[in-house]
C-alpha positions in Angstrom: 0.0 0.0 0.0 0.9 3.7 -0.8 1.9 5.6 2.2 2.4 9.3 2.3 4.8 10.3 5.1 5.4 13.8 6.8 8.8 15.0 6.3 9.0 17.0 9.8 12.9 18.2 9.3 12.0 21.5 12.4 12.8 19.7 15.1 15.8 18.1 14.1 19.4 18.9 15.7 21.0 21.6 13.8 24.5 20.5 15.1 27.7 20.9 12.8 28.7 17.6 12.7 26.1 16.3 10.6 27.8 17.2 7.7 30.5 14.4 8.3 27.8 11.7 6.5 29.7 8.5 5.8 28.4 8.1 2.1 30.7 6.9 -1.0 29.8 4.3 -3.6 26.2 3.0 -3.5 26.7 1.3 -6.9 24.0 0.3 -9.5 20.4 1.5 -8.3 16.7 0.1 -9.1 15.7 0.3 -12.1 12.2 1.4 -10.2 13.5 4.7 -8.9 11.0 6.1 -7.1 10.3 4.8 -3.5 7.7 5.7 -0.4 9.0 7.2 2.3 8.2 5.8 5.5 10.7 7.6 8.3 12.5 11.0 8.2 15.8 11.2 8.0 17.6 11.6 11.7 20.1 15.1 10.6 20.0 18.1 9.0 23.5 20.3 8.3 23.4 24.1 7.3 25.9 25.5 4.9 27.2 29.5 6.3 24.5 31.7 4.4 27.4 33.2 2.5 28.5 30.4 1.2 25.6 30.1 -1.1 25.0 30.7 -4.8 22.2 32.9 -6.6 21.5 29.8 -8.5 20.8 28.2 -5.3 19.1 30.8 -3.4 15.6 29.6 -4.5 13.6 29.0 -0.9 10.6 30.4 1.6 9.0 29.5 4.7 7.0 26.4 4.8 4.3 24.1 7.1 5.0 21.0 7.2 4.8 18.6 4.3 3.7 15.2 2.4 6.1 13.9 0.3 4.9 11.1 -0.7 7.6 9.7 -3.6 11.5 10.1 -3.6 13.9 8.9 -6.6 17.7 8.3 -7.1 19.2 11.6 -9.6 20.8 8.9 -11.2 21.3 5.1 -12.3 24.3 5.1 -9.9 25.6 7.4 -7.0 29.1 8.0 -6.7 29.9 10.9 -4.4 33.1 12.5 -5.4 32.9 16.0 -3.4 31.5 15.8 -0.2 29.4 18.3 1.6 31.6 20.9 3.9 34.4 22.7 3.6 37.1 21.5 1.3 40.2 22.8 -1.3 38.3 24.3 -4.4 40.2 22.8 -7.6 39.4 25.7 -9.5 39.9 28.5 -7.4 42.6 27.2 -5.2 41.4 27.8 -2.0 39.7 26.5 1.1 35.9 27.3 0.8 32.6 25.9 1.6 31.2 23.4 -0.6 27.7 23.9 -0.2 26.4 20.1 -1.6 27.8 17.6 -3.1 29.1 16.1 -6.7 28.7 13.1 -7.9 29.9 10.9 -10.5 28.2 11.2 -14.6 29.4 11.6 -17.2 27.1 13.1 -19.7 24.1 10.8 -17.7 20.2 11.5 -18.0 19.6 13.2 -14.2 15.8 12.6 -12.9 13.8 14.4 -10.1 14.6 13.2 -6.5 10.9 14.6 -5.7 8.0 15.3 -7.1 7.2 19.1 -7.6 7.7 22.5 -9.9 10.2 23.3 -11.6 11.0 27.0 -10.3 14.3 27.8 -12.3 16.1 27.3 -15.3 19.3 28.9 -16.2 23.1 29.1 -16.5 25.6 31.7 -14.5 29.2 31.5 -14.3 29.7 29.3 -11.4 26.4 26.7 -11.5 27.0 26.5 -15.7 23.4 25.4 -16.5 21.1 24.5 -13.8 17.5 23.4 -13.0 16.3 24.0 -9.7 12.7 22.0 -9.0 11.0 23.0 -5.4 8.5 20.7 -3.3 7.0 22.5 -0.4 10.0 24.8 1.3 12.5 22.0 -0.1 14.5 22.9 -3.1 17.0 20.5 -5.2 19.4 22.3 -7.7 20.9 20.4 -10.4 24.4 22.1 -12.0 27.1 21.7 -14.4 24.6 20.8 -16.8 24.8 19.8 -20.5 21.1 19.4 -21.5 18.4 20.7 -20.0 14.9 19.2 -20.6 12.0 21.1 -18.6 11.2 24.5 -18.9 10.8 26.8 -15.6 6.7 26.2 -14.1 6.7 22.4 -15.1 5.1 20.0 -12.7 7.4 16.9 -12.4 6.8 13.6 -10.6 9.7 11.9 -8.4 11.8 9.8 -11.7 10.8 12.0 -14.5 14.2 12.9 -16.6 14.6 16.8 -16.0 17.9 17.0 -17.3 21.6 15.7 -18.9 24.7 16.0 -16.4 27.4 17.7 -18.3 30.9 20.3 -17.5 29.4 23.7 -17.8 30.2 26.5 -15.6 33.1 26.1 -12.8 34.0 22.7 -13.2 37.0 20.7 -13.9 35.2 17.4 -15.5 31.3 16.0 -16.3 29.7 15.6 -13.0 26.6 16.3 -11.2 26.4 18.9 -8.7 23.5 18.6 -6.0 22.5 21.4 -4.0 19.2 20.7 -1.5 17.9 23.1 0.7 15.5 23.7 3.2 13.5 27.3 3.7 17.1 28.7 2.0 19.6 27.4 3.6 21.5 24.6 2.2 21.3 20.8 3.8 23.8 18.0 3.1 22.1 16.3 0.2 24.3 12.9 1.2 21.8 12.6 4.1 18.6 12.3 1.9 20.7 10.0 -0.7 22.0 7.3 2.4 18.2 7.6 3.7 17.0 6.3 0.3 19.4 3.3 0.4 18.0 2.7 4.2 14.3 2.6 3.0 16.0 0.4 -0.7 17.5 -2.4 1.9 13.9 -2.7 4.0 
């Protein structure tokens, strides 16, 4: 049976550490993408408010939502860049990374949830970039080479939105994930390890 879960991400701890999520190589996914969410995930991390990008900037207050469907962004996750601080390979310094990259190379990229698509566009840094919102959440999906929705689409959990690519700052094809919550940027590798949890029920 199709459940329909809250997502109640308020009254979780806030604390730095979160950001360390133990997340690598999850391998080949489903080919059935999407899944029911039946539990929320247990941390949420914030990324410094300057830190962020205007291509990621898309967010507003919110009540509490359904989210009934999630999906995998691709046929397999390999995290590359973790969420946090790190040594930028472009601009040779120590900055905050404010999601994480992933592994594809030139790879069809779906919707991790249902929900509008509220931006597309390009800028220096992102290169081309979709951003799709569900409730106060926001995912934004960067370095793109192809782009397949157009901004005030409806798009269910699955549904290709997009081509992973090397545009903007970027040293090679990859897929750049930024997820945020009311604004301010979460660690994307804690909704992608919570989708493997509900995957090995």
């Amino acid at each position: 049976m199709k459940t329909s879960i809250i997502l109640m991400f308020g009254l979780l701890s806030l604390s730095p550490l979160c950001c360390q999520a133990q997340f690598y190589t999850l391998g080949p996914v489903s080919q059935n993408r999407s899944l029911h969410i039946v539990n929320p995930p247990e941390q949420l991390s914030l990324a410094p408010k300057d830190s962020l990008d205007m291509s990621d900037s898309v967010g507003e207050s919110c009540q509490i939502s359904l989210i009934p469907l999630v999906s995998f962004p691709l046929k397999q996750i390999k995290v590359v860049s973790k969420f946090g601080m790190r040594y930028h390979p472009v601009f040779h310094n120590k900055m905050m990374h404010n999601g994480v990259d992933l592994a594809a190379n030139y790879e069809v990229v779906y919707s991790m949830f249902p929900g509008r698509v509220v931006q597309v566009g390009n800028d220096k840094r992102s290169g081309n970039f979709v951003i799709v919102k569900t409730d106060c959440y926001t995912v934004s999906y960067c370095h793109l080479s192809k782009v397949f929705v157009r901004q005030g689409d409806f798009v269910e959990a699955g549904t290709p939105i997009c081509r992973s690519g090397n545009t903007g700052t970027s040293t090679g094809p990859h897929l750049h994930l930024t997820t945020k919550k009311d604004g301010k940027a979460i660690n994307p590798a804690i909704l992608l390890e919570y989708i493997v949890q509900v995957m090995a029920m």
